[in-house]
Residue, then its C-alpha position, 0 to 999 in steps of 0.5 A: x150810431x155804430x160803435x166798436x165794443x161790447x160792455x163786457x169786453x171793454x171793462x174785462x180787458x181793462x181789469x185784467x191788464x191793470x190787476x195784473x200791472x202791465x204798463x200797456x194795456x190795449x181795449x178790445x176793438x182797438x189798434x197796438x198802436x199808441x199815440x203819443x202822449x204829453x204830461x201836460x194839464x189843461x183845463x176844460x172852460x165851457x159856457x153854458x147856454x141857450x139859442x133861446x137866451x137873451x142875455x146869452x147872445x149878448x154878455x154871454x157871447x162876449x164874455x165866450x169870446x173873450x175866454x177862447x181868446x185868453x185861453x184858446x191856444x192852451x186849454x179847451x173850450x166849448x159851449x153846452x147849448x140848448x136849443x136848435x143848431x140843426x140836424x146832427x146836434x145832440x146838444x140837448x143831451x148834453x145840455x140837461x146832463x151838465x146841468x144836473x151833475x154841476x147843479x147849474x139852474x141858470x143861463x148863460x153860466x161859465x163853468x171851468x174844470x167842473x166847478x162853477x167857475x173860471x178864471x185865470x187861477x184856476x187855470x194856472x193852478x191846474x197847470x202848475x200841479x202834478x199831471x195824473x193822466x193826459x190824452x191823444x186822438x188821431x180822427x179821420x171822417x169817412x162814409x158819414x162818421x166821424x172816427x176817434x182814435x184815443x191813448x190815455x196814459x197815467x203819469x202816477x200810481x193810482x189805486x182804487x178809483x176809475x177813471x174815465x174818457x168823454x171824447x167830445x165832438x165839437x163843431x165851429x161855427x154853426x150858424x143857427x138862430x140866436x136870441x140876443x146877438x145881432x145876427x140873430x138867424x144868422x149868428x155863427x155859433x162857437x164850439x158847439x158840444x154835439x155829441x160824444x164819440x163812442x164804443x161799439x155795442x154801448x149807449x152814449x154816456x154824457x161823463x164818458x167810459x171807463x178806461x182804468x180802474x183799481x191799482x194803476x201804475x205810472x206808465x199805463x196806457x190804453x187805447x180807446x176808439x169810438x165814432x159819432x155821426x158826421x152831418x153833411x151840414x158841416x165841413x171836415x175843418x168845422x170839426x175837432x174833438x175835447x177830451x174830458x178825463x174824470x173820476x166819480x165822487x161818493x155820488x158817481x158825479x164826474x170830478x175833473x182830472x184833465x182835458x186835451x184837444x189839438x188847436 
């Protein structure tokens, strides 16, 4: 997979525009441009599961359903799944990485803003509570990748945290085998995690990559772009992007800040 920034790079830039207290701040490799930005929350709502999963074909799948209905216009949506959904799909990773950050054990399992929960207060309070930080993407497929321009801005003054950015690629009815549903072979699958777009010249990180860190000033924006392989598998309109926006606890586990995607 090709990426677009050195390590070094990448994080030296960051560091000077923030301890210096510039307000735009722009990562090497990508454009001047800044996308817009809306100070808005939504919450990051996944479903855990496994092609190999009985009940995950059954109540799991129902309840997913039922999610993306309630919640699909305004918050984000996407299932970690293990087993196969063809070639192009690193879900594995993603899987066991999930797994052992929210000390998941078991599937199907609905997680919801980084906590084994979900529900319609969780989301609400989200909604409802002073926005940090929010993104944009532009995406643009060509010569076999997938092509993500990011802006992150921070609506608060922040101090002595990092914060970081996990563009997901997501893609929309896969069909692949499913333990549990009727389709069985068949069965088309909804908002498959499979892969993370990514810098140049750094490895994929589950969590995503450090976009601020120490003083940050309401206002500051960066711009991050990054790619993913694109399959031939699948279509151009099957693909979208989740934005998963965090921090680290004393543990370096992720703790949610906020999320976006476009419907």
């Amino acid at each position: 997979m090709t990426r677009f920034a050195p390590v070094a790079a990448l994080f030296f830039i960051g560091t000077v525009g923030l301890t210096s207290c510039k307000k735009e701040v722009v990562v090497e490799g990508t454009s001047s441009d800044f996308l817009e930005v809306s100070e808005t929350n939504s919450s990051f709502l996944a479903k855990h599961t496994g092609t190999w999963c009985g009940p995950c074909g059954g109540w799991g799948f129902t309840n997913f359903q039922s999610q993306i209905d309630t919640y699909g216009d305004s918050e984000v949506n996407i299932a970690v799944v293990s087993g196969s959904l063809g070639a192009g799909a690193n879900n594995e990773y993603f899987f066991d990485a999930f797994a052992n950050a929210l000390s998941i054990s078991a599937t199907p399992t609905f997680h919801g803003n980084l906590g084994q929960t979900t529900s319609g207060q969780l989301v609400t309070d989200h909604q409802s509570s002073a926005v940090v930080a929010n993104s944009n993407y532009e995406v643009t497929i060509a010569d076999g990748k997938i092509n993500v321009k990011t802006t992150t801005k921070f609506f608060q003054d922040l101090s002595g945290e990092d914060y970081y950015i996990a563009p997901y690629i997501i893609v929309d009815g896969i069909v692949a085998n499913q333990a549990g549903h009727p389709d069985g072979a068949n069965t088309i699958h909804k908002k498959s995690l499979v892969d993370i777009a990514t810098p140049v010249g750094l490895d994929d990180k589950a969590f995503g990559y450090k976009v601020a860190s120490g003083d940050i000033r309401a206002g500051y924006r960066v711009n991050l772009e990054a790619e993913a392989d694109f399959n031939s598998a699948w279509t151009e309109d099957q693909v979208s992007v989740a934005i998963l926006i965090t921090k680290r606890d004393a543990n370096g586990n992720p703790v949610f800040v906020n999320a976006f995607t476009k419907h």
